[in-house]
C-alpha positions, 0 to 999 in steps of 0.5 A: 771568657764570658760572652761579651756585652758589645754590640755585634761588627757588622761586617765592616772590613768587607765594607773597605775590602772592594772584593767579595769575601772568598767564604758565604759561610752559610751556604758553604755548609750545606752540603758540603764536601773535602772532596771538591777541595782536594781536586783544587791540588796539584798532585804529584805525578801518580797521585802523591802529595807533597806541601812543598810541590802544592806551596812552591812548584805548582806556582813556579811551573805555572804563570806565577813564576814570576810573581814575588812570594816572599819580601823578606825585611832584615832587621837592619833593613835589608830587603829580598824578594823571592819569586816563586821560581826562585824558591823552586830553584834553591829549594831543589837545591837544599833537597839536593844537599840532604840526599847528599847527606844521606836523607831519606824519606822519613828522617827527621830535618829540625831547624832552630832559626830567626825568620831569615829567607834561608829557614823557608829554603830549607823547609821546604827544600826538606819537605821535597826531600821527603823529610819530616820537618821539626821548626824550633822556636829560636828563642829557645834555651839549649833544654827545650832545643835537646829534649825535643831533638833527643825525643825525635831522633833528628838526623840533621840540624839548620842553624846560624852561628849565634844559636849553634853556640848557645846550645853547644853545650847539649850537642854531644848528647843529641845522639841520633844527630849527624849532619849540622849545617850553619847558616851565616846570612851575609856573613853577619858572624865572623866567628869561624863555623866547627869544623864538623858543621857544614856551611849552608852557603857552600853547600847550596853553591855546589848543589844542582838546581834540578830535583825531581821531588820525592813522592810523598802520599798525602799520610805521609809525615810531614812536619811535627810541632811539640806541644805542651801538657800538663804532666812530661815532657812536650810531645811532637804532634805529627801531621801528614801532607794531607793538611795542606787541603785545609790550610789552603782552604782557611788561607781563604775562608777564614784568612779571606786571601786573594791573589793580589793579596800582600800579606802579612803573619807575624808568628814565629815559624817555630810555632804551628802559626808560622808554619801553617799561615806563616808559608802554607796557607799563603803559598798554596794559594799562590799570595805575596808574603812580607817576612820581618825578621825584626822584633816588636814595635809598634812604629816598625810594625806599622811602618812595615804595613806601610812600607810594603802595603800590606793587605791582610794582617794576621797577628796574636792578641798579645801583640794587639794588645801591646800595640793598644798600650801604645796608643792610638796617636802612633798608627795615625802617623803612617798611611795604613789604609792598604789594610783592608783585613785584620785576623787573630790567632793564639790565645782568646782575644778580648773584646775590647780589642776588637772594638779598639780594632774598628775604631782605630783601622776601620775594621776589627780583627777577626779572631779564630780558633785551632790548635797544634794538633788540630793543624789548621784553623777550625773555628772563625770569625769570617768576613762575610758574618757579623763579629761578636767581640769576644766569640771564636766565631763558628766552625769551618766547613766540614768540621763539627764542634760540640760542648760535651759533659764529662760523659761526653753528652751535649749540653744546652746552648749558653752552658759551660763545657768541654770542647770536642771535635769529631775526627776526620778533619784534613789537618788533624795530627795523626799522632805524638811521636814515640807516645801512642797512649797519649795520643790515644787519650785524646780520643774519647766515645768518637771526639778528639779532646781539646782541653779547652772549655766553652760554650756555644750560643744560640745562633751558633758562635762559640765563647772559649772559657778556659783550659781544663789542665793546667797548661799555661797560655804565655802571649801564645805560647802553651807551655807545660809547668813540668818542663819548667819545674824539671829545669828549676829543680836542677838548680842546685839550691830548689828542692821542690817548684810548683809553677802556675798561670798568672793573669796578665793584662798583655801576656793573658798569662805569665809563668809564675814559679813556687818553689822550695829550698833545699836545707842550708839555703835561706830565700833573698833577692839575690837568690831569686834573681839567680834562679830566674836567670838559671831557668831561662838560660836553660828555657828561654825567656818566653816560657822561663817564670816571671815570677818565683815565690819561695814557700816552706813546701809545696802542697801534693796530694798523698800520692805525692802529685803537686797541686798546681790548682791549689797554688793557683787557688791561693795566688788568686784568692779563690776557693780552694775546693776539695782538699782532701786528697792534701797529704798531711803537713 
């Protein structure tokens, strides 16, 4: 993304904050050190390290017990709240049931859910346990759900009845797999569970209150995310309890979290955002968090802010996006004026949404910059700094950025690059899981490799250009074109796919297909809308194409690789580049 041509925000939420922003970035910089932050942790006793005990425990064993963590909104309305004691007390429970099971220190705890109160339980009630912690998109289609349990060796699975039944069918191939527990929250489903599955409610009826934590080192694994590449499938990104120093530390630098604070991420916790500021970052820095279980909508998003007096709102350009195609007549028909802090996370934000943010709240959203692997915000807009509409902002304390050539050389101010970060960070990944060569390839001449372009100005801001493979960036989710070609190709009518981003005004990218057709079929409407349908059965709706074209082949180069470029070239009408690798037609 280019740099923008608005003139700079001078820091207008801070104006409407009433409170000191938590971060004065420039003076956080001189002399800085992990070290003061890392004496801010509670420890377990004898020196381990555990997120469950520094999110749930050290508050419930202190003078917040009381205090509410979690307001949790159904989508029919209903209303939880969970104190900080009370998560303590049920996610002792939940670590009771695993060691029951078996669990020990290590094993692997996935949970495919919707946002419901019983999928934080169990997270951090296996994060006690000393599991390592796999969160599923519940979007998901039963492929994504089976590669990534297969590929980790997942002892146990936390479900609900919906979902169990929509991947029934790749069950018996999750070999490694011992121990399902089904969620029925209020006894929505009147369907009987299998009888080999496990009922989460009687389970936690039968199970103690008291655990005494597992003890965990701060290199211990924690929880893993899967993330996307270009070629294969997604590979588990493993972080250690260690992260947990920096997610608390962005809750307030970049998130700017205070202890009165009601705040509000609308990520998935399938996705690293849900997991590292949708529990961590809020929890360890003892804040109230509404959870809504409800999909988009603008009037329920905003009736939600209204509702619960939200304060800080962390959400994805996608939806801001969405909500700026609504209009702004909406958002003056509820009382928003608790918001007094607005960030943003996923994909670029452009622009033009974070004026349309200062001119319809009062105060633009504040985008940031992280990945997957990097575990926690790296790069930010903070309240205490003028916003440059379109700008990642600049690094977090501790944490060094540079825009490097192919030979890892810095370049000038205001010229395109590479994105890289040098190692030691708290939250970074400390491997793909089973994948040892590809972790290491993200490691060149002492920097970690982001696979992202950028710049960076004159007065330190970094601009995001673009990715430098070809992994698609789809409202927020990076997905990888194998994996959906590998899903496409076993329809039994496609011989070849080829799949590419295609920009879009709300999504920033949809997953558009080409495809080839094996001889005896002949391309039609019908036949699309089949394949469409058969790719998101298999995926899900969020990463399965929107688009397919059939073509007679797909390009590759002599050594048989598709050129995604080149499909991308052609769609978009840009030059094609050097085409001499092309196998001959």
């Amino acid at each position: 993304m280019a740099e923008a041509n608005f003139k700079p925000i001078k820091k207008t939420s801070v104006e409407k904050m009433e409170v000191k922003p938590n971060l004065d970035l420039e003076e956080s910089y001189k002399d800085f050190d992990w070290e003061s932050l890392y004496k801010q942790l509670d420890w377990l006793p004898g020196g381990g390290l555990n997120k469950a005990h520094e999110a749930i425990d050290r508050h419930a064993n202190g003078d917040k017990r009381d205090k509410i963590a979690m307001i949790w909104e159904g989508k029919n309305g209903e209303r939880e709240d969970y104190t900080f004691g009370d998560m303590q007390r049920l996610t002792n429970k939940f670590a009771n049931i695993l060691q029951s099971l078996g669990i020990q220190k290590g094993d692997r705890v996935f949970i495919f859910m919707d946002r419901l109160p019983e999928l934080y339980i169990a997270f951090f009630g296996a994060l006690k346990a000393g599991a390592v912690v796999g969160p599923l998109f519940s979007a998901f289609g039963p492929e994504p759900v089976r590669d990534r349990m297969q590929d980790s060796g997942a002892k146990v699975l936390v479900t609900q009845p919906d979902l169990r039944r929509k991947i029934a069918e790749i069950i018996p191939e999750l070999f490694d797999l011992q121990h399902i527990l089904i969620v029925n929250k209020d006894s929505r489903d009147p369907a009987p569970i299998d009888p080999q599955d496990l009922s989460y409610h009687e389970e936690m009826d039968k199970a103690s209150e008291d655990f005494t934590t597992v003890v965990t080192g701060q290199y211990d694994y924690s929880i893993m995310h899967y993330t996307s590449g270009t070629t294969g499938k997604p590979k588990g990104a493993v972080h250690r309890h260690q992260a947990v120093v920096q997610q608390m530390a962005t809750g307030r630098w970049a998130l700017d979290l205070h202890d009165d604070d009601i705040y509000w991420c609308t990520a998935d916790p399938g996705w690293v955002t849900g997991t590292s500021y949708g529990m961590l970052a809020p929890w360890t820095n003892g804040v109230t968090q509404l959870i809504y279980e409800g999909g988009f909508s603008a009037s329920r998003w905003y009736e939600q802010i209204q509702k619960h007096k939200v304060t800080v709102w962390y959400t994805a350009p996608t939806a801001i996006r969405m909500l700026m195609k609504a209009g702004e007549e909406v958002p003056t028909r509820f009382d928003l004026s608790s918001l007094r802090y607005m960030c943003s996370v996923g994909e670029p934000l452009n622009p033009e949404a974070v004026v349309w943010g200062d001119d319809v709240f009062g105060m633009p959203f504040h985008d940031n910059w992280w990945q997957t692997e990097t575990g926690a915000i790296m790069c930010a807009n903070y309240p205490s700094m003028e916003v440059r509409p379109g700008s990642m902002g600049k690094p977090i304390p501790g944490v060094q950025l540079a825009i490097v050539d192919e030979d890892f050389n810095e370049v000038p101010d205001g010229e395109d690059g590479n994105l890289v970060v040098k190692p030691g960070w708290p939250s970074m990944f400390h491997g793909y899981w089973n994948n040892a060569e590809m972790y290491n390839s993200r490691f060149r001449k002492g920097w970690y490799i982001t696979g992202d372009t950028a710049r960076k100005d004159s007065d330190g801001y970094f601009w995001f250009v673009g990715r430098a493979d070809d992994v698609i960036n789809t409202a927020g989710h990076l997905v990888g074109p194998f994996e959906v070609e590998s899903a496409l190709i076993e329809h039994p009518a496609v011989a070849e796919a080829g799949v590419i981003g295609k920009p879009d005004e709300i999504a920033m990218e949809i997953v558009k297909a080409f495809v080839s057709l094996k001889d005896g079929y002949e391309e039609s409407t019908k036949l699309r809308n089949e394949i469409m349908r058969f790719a998101r059965e298999k995926l899900s709706t969020a990463i399965a194409p929107r688009e397919i074209d059939f073509i007679p082949s797909l390009p590759k180069t002599r050594s048989g690789k598709i050129m995604r470029r080149l499909l991308k070239a052609r769609e978009l009408g840009l030059p094609e580049g050097d085409t001499s690798t092309l196998e001959d037609d």
